[in-house]
C-alpha positions as CSV (number, residue, x, y, z in Angstrom):
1,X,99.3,124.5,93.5
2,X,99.5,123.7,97.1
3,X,96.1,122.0,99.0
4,X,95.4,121.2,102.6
5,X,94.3,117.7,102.1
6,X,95.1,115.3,99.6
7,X,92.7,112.1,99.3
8,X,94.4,109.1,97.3
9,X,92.2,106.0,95.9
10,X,93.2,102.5,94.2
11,X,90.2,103.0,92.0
12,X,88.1,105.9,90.7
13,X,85.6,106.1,93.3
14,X,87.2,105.1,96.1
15,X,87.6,108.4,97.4
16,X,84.2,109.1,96.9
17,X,82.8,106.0,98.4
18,X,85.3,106.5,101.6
19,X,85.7,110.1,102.9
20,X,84.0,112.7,100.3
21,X,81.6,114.0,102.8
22,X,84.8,115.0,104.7
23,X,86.5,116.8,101.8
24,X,83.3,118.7,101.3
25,X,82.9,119.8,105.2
26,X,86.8,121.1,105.1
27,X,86.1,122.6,101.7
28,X,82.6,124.4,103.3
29,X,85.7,125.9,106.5
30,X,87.4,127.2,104.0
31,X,90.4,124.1,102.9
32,X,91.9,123.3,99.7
33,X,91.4,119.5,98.5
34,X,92.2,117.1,95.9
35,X,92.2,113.7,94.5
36,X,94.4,111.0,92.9
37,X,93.8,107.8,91.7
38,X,96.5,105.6,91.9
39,X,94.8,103.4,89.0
40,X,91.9,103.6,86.0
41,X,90.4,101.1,87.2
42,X,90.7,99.2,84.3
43,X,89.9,95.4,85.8
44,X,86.4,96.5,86.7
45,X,83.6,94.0,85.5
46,X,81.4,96.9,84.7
47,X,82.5,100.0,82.4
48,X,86.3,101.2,80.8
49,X,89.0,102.8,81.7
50,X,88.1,105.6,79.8
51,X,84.5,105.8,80.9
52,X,85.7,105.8,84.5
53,X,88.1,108.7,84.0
54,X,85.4,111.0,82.8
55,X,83.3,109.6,85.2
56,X,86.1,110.7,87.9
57,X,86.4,114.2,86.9
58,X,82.7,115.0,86.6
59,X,82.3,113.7,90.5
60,X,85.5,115.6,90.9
61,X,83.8,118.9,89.4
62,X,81.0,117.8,91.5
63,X,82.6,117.8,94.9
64,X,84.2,121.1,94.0
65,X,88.2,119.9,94.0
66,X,91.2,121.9,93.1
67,X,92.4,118.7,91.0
68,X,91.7,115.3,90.1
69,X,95.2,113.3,88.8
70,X,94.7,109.8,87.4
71,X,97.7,107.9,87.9
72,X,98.9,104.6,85.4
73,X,100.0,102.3,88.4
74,X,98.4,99.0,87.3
75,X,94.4,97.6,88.6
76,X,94.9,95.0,90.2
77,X,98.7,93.7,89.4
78,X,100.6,96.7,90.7
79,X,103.5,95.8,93.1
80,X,105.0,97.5,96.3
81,X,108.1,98.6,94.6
82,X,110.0,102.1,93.5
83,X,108.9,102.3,89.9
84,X,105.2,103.0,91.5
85,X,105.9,104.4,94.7
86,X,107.9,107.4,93.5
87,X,104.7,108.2,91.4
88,X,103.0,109.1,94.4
89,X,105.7,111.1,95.7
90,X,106.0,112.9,92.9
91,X,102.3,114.2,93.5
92,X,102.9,114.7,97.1
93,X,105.7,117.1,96.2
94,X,103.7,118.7,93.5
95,X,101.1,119.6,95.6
96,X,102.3,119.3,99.2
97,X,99.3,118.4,101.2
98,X,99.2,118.8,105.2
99,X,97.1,116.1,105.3
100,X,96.7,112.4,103.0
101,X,93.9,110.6,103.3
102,X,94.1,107.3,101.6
103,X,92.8,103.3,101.2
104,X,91.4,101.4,104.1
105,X,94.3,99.5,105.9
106,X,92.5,96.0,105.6
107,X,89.2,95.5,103.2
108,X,87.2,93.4,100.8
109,X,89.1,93.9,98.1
110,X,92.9,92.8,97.8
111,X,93.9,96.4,96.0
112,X,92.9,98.7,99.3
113,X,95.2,97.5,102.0
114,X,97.8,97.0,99.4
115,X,97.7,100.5,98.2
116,X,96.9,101.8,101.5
117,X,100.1,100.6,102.8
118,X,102.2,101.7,99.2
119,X,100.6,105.3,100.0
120,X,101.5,105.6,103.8
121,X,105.4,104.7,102.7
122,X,105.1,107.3,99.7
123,X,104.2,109.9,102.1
124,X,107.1,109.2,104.2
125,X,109.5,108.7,101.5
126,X,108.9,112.2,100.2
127,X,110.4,113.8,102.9
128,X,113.7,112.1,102.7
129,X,115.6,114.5,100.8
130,X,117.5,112.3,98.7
131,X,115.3,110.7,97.0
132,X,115.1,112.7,93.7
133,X,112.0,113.6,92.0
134,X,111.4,115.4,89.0
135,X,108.3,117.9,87.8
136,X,107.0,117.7,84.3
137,X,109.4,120.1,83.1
138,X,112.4,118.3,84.4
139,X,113.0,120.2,87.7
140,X,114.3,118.6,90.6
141,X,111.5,118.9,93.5
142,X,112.0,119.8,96.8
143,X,111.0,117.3,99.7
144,X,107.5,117.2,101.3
145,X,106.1,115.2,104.2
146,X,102.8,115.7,105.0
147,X,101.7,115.8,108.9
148,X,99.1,113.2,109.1
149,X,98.2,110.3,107.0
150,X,94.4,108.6,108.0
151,X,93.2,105.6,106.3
152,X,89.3,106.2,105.5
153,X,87.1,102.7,105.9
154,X,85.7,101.2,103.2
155,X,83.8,98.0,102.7
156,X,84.5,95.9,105.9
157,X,83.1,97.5,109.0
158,X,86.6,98.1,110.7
159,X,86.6,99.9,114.2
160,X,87.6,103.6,113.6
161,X,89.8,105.5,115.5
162,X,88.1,108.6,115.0
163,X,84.9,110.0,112.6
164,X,83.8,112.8,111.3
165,X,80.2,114.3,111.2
166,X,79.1,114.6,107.3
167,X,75.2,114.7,108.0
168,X,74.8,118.0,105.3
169,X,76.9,116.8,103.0
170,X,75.4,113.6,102.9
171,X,73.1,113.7,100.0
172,X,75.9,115.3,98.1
173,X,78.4,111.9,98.7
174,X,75.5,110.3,97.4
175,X,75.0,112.1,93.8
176,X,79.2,112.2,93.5
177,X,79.5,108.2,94.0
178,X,76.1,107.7,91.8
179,X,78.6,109.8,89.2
180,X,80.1,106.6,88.5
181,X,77.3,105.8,86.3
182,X,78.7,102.5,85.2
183,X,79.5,101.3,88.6
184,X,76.5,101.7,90.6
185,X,72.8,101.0,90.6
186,X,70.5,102.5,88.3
187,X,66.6,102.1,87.6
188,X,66.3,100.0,84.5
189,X,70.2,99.6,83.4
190,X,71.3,96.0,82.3
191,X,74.7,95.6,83.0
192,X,77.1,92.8,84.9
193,X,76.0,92.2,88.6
194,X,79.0,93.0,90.8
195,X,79.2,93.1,94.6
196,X,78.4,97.0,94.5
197,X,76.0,97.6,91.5
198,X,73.1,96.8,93.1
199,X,70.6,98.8,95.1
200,X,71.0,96.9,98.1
201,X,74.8,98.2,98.2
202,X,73.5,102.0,98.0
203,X,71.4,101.2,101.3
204,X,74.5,99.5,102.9
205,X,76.5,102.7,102.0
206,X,73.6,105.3,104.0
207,X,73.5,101.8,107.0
208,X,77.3,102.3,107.7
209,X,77.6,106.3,107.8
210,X,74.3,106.0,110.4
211,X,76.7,103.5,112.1
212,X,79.1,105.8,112.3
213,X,77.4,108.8,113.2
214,X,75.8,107.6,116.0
215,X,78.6,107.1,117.8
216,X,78.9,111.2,118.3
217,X,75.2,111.8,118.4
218,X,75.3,112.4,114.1
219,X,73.0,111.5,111.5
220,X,76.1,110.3,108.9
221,X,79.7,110.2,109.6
222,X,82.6,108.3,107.7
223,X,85.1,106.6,109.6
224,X,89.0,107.0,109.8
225,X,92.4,104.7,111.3
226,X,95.0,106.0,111.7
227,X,98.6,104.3,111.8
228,X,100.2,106.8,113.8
229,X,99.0,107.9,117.2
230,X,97.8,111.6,116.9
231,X,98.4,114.4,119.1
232,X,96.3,117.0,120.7
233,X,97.3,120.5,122.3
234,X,93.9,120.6,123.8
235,X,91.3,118.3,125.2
236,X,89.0,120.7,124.1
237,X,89.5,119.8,120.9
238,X,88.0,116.5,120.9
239,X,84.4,115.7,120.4
């Protein structure tokens, strides 16, 4: 199965939290999406590993994606080496997106800009030809390198390089991330406080796509960086 756009998190939600509302506006023109999460997210103060996967794949059935993979690469302790990069080649080649979108470069939490970093080598990686792969049933896999690789924003309010308007879609990020039941705020629920289970964090989260959006006039937008300067064969094409 081949997509258009592949969207790659640390942690079940990430992709959610970071750039949903711009898988659903590609998926409304007619593009192919889906996720991975590098990790469970098994270090999280709130919930299990197994409570977040099925959590993932009901916000994955919820924003409408062609797949959702759940890597084993480690929460918290993974490292920057080959046993864990070529996981994420492996996916690449399997589903050989045009475009990756993946962690923020630099954020809050130690795990984003590492696997931000980890993903933007995979990417590359997979189109060296000899580095061997291998599908499930033992095949050798063919190289892959997508054409673009943007880093959505996450937590700290870095200075995009470009956004995209998500203003109908909105309301729809909102019920995927609130998927994540254990995570997030809910009326009533006793569980561990954490830096994103309150209300307030759900407000921040609507504060930062206005931030975005009005920048090109929008109600909501999410924000993206990219590490490689982009090219245009228009002006036109720019907003």
């Amino acid at each position: 199965m081949k997509v258009d756009i592949l969207a790659i998190g640390i942690h079940p939600d990430d992709v959610e939290l970071g750039c949903c509302g711009t898988l659903m506006r590609h998926a409304a023109s007619g593009k192919t999406f889906g996720i991975l999460d590098l990790s469970a997210g098994e270090l999280g103060t709130r919930g299990t590993a197994e409570l977040r996967r099925q959590e993932a794949m009901n916000a994955a059935t919820l924003l409408g994606a062609s797949f959702r993979e759940i890597l084993d690469i480690p929460d918290g302790i993974f490292v920057h080496e080959p046993a864990q990069w070529l996981k994420i080649v492996q996916i690449i080649r399997k589903y050989r997106p045009e475009i990756v979108l993946c962690n923020a470069i630099d954020d809050r939490h130690p795990d984003h800009g590492r696997a931000s970093k980890m993903t933007q080598d995979a990417c590359f990686y997979s189109g060296l030809a000899k580095i061997e792969t291998f599908s499930s049933d033992g095949s050798p896999q063919e190289k892959w390198r997508p054409s673009a690789v943007y880093s959505y924003i996450q937590d700290r309010q870095l200075n995009p390089d470009f956004v995209v308007d998500i203003s109908p879609w909105v309301e729809k990020k909102m019920e995927a991330i609130l998927a994540f039941r254990s995570q997030f705020w809910h009326p009533g629920e006793e569980a561990p406080n954490t830096p994103i289970s309150g209300k307030d964090f759900l407000d921040f989260m609507y504060a930062k796509m206005r931030v975005f959006g009005r920048s090109i006039g929008a109600d909501y937008a999410e924000g993206f960086i990219c590490t490689r300067t982009p090219g245009v064969a228009n002006l036109f094409d720019l907003g």
